[in-house]
C-alpha positions in Angstrom: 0.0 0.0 0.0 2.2 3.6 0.2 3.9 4.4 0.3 0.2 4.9 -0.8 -2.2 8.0 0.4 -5.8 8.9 0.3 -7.2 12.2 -1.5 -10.3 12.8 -0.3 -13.0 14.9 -2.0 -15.7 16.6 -0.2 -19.5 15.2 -0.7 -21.8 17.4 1.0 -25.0 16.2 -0.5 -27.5 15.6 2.2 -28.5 11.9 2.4 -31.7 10.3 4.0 -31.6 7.3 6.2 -32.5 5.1 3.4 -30.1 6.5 0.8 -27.4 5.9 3.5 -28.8 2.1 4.2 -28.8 1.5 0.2 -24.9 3.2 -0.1 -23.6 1.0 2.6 -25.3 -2.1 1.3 -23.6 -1.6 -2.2 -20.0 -0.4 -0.8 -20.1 -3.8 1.1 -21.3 -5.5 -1.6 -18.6 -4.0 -3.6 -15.5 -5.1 -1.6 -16.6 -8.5 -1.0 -16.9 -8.9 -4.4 -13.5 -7.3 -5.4 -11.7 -9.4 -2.2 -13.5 -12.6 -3.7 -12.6 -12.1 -7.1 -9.6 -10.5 -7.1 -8.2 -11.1 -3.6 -7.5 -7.1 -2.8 -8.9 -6.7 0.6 -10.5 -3.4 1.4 -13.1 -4.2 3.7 -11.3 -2.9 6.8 -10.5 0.4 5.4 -11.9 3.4 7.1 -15.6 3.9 5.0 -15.6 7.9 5.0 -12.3 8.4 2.8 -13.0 5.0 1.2 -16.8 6.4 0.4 -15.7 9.6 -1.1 -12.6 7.4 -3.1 -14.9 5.1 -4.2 -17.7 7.6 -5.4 -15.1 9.6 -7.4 -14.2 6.5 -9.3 -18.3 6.0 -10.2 -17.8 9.6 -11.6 -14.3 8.6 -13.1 -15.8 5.8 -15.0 -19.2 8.5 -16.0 -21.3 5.7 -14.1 -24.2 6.7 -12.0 -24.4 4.2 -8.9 -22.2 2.5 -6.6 -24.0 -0.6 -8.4 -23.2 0.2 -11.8 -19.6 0.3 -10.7 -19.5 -3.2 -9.2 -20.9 -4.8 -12.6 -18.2 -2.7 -14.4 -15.6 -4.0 -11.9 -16.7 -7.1 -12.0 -16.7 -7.9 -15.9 -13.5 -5.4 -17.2 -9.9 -6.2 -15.4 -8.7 -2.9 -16.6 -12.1 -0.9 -14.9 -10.3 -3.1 -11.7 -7.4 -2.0 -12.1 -8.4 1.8 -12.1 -10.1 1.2 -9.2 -7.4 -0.1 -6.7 -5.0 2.8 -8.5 -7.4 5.0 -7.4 -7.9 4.4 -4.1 -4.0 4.7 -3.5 -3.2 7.8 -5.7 0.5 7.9 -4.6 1.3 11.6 -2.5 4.8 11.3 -2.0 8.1 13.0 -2.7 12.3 13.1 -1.9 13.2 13.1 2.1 9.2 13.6 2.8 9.0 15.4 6.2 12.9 15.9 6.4 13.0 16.1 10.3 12.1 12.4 10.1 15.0 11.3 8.2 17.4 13.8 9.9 16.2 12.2 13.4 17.2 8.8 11.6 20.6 9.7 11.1 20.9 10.7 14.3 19.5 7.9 16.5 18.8 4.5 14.2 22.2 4.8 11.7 24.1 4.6 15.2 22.0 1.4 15.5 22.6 0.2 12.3 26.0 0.4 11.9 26.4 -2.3 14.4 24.6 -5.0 12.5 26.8 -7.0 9.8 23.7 -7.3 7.2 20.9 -4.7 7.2 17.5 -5.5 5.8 15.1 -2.4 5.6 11.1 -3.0 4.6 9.2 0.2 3.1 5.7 -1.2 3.3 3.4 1.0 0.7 6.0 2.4 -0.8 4.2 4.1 -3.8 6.7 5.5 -7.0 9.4 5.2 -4.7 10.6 8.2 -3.6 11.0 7.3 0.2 12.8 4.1 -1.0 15.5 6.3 -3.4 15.5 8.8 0.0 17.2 5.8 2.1 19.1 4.5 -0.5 20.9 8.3 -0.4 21.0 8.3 2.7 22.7 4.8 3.6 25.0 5.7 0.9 26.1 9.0 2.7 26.4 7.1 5.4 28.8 4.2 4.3 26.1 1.1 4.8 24.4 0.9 1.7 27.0 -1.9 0.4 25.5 -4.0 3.0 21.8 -2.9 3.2 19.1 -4.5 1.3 16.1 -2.3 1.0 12.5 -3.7 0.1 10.0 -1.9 -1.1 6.4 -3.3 -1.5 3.1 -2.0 -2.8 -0.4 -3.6 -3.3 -0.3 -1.1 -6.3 1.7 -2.7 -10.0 1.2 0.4 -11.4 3.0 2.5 -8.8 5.8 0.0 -8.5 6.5 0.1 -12.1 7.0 3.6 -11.4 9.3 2.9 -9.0 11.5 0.6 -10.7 12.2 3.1 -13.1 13.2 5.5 -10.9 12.2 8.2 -13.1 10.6 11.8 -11.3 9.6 15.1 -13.4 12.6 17.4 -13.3 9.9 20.1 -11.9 10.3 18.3 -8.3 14.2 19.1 -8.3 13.9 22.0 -6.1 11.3 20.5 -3.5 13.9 17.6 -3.5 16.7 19.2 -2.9 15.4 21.8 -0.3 13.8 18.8 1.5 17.1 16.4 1.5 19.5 20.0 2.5 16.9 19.9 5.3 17.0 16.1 5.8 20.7 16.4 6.6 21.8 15.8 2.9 26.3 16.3 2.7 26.5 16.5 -1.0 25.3 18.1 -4.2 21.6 16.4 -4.4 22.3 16.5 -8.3 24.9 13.9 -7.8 22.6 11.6 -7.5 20.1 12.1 -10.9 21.0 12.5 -14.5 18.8 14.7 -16.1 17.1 14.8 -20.0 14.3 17.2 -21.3 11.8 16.8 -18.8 12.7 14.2 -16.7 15.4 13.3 -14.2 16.8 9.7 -13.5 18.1 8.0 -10.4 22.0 6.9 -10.6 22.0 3.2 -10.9 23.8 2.3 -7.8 21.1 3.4 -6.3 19.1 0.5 -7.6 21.1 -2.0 -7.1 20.0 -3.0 -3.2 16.5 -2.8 -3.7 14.5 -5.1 -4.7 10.6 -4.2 -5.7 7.8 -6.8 -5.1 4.0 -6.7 -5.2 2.4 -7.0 -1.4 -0.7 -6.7 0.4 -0.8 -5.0 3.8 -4.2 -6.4 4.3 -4.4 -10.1 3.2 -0.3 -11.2 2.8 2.0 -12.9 5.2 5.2 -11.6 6.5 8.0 -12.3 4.0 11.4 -12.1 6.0 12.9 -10.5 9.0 13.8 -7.0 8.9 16.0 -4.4 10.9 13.8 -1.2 9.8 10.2 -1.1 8.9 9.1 2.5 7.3 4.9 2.5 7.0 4.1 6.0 6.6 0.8 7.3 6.1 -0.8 4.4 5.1 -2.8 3.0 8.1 -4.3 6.0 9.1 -6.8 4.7 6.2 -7.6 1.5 8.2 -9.9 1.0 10.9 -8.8 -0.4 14.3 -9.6 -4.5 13.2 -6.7 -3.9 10.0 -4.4 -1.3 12.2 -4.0 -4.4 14.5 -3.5 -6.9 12.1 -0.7 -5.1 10.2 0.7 -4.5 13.4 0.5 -8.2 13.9 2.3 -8.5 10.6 5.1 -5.9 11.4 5.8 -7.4 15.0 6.2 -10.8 13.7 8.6 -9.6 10.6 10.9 -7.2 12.9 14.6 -8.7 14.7 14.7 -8.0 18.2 15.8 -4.4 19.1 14.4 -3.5 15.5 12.6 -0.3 14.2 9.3 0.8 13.1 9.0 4.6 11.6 5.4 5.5 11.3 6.4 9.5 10.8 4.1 12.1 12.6 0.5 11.5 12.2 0.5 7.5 13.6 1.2 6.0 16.6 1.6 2.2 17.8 -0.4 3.5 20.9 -3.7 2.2 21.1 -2.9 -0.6 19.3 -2.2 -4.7 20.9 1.7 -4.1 20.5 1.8 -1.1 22.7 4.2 -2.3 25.4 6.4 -3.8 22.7 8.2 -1.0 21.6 9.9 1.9 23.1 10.1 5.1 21.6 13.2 6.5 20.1 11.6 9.6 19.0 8.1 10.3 20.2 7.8 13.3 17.9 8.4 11.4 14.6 7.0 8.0 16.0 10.2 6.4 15.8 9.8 2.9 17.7 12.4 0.2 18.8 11.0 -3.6 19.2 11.9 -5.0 22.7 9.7 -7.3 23.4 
């Protein structure tokens, strides 16, 4: 999922208490069907963002009904594949919310650099940007010859996008502002080549990360992992999928390894609460201990 967010329109159109029964009867109706048929589990997702996603796709696809987009769904793989696209339009960009990854220099490279091997999970990593972010960053620091960074998405389309590691030359300035701030020591355009309107990642960045299709909400754990990054993705979920993707994250990190949720989440509340310890409170920086 996200590196994967939500854009949420507005729908202030009054509805009835029937109109309301009838909506929620089809947007269940809906995700069963798309979890049955095509295994993409939405059903846990928090319904007001996932209402106003789902009704801009009915617009999107000049339908008129909730209805009329499940038999759309249903009968045209590429109308599916819209859909999940647009429920994760990707917001994302270079050193995102540089405190976070200047606070990561200071207090989990320290950490790192005592491990021999260092395997790093971005779960919902969208077109990548995050993931190019700690590849620069590991570099700078002198471990990226023995990290191995994965980055997953339930989204192909975004991961393509990724693998390319191609970004509109328009973003250079945002990018570079945001790794100065992020702690950056070089000349950010060391690490792009530029052509018309495009810039391109240097291959070494590439070479320790792998890309892979995954589901936050229906697949298994996949290996065990140093440092998780899930950032602004499961403030989408209600509290049954927060759980279980904390379940999931739990189970895949070493002892003494880190979760970075960023700013707006929190493992509090949550069933893993009193497994972690905070190395930053401020940027939800987390060590596993128990």
């Amino acid at each position: 999922m996200s590196s994967s967010d939500f854009i949420d329109l507005e729908d202030d159109q009054p509805y009835d208490d029937h109109q309301c029964e009838r909506e929620n009867i089809e947007i269940e109706l809906l995700l069963e069907g798309v979890h049955r048929l095509y295994g993409y589990d939405f059903r846990n997702y928090a319904i007001p963002s996932l209402r106003r996603r789902i009704w801009h796709h009915v617009h999107s696809e000049q339908l008129k009904t909730i209805s009329g987009l499940q038999e759309k769904i249903f009968h045209d793989r590429e109308c599916f594949e819209r859909f999940v696209y647009n429920l994760s339009i990707p917001v994302t960009e270079m050193f995102r919310d540089p405190n976070l990854f200047r606070v990561f220099r200071e207090k989990v490279i320290p950490l790192l650099r005592t491990y021999p091997y260092i395997r790093i999970w971005h779960a919902g990593c969208s077109t990548g940007e995050e993931v190019y972010s700690m590849a620069i960053l590991l570099h700078e620091e002198g471990l990226y010859d023995k990290a191995r960074i994965y980055a997953t998405d339930m989204n192909d389309r975004s991961l393509q996008i990724a693998k390319e590691g191609i970004v509109g030359i328009q973003k250079m300035k945002q990018y570079t502002k945001n790794y100065l701030e992020a702690g950056g020591t070089r000349s950010f355009s060391e690490y792009y080549t530029a052509k018309y309107n495009s810039v391109i990642f240097q291959p070494f960045l590439r070479k320790n990360i792998i890309f892979a299709e995954h589901n936050l909400a229906t697949d298994r754990s996949f290996n065990e992992f140093n440092v998780i990054f899930c950032r602004n993705v499961m403030i989408y979920f209600d509290e049954t999928l927060r759980n279980r993707v904390h379940a999931l994250f739990h189970e895949s990190l070493s002892h003494f390894g880190v979760l970075v949720l960023g700013a707006k989440e929190s493992i509090h509340f949550t069933d893993f609460t009193d497994c972690y310890e905070a190395l930053d409170r401020e940027e939800k920086i987390y060590r596993k201990i128990r």
